[in-house]
C-alpha positions, 0 to 999 in steps of 0.5 A, spaced: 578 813 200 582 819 200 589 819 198 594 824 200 600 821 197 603 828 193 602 832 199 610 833 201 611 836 208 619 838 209 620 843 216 628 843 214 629 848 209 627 853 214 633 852 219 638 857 220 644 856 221 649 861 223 655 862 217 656 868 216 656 869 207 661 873 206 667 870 210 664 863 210 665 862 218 660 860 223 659 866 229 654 866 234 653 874 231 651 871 225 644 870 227 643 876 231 645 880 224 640 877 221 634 879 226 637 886 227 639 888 220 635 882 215 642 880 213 648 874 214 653 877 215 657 877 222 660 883 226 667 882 223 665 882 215 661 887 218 665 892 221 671 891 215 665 893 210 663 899 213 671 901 214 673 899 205 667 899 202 666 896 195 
């Protein structure tokens, strides 16, 4: 008989959620930022980085 016991299976870690990193919030933007541009970030934070860069 095999024992399997050490196998761990978590789905989990790979939800994404739609809160922004640098502001903190959470907007709907946030997801379609990361498909189009590999990055969270949401349009707000977006255009005001591209305004003041730093």
């Amino acid at each position: 008989m095999k024992n399997d016991d050490h196998i761990v299976v978590d789905y989990d870690n790979n939800k994404i959620d739609n809160i922004c990193e640098e502001c903190k919030n959470e907007d709907e933007t946030v997801k379609q930022n990361l498909i189009m541009h590999s990055y969270k970030i949401c349009n707000s934070c977006n255009l005001s980085k591209r305004i003041f860069p730093l």
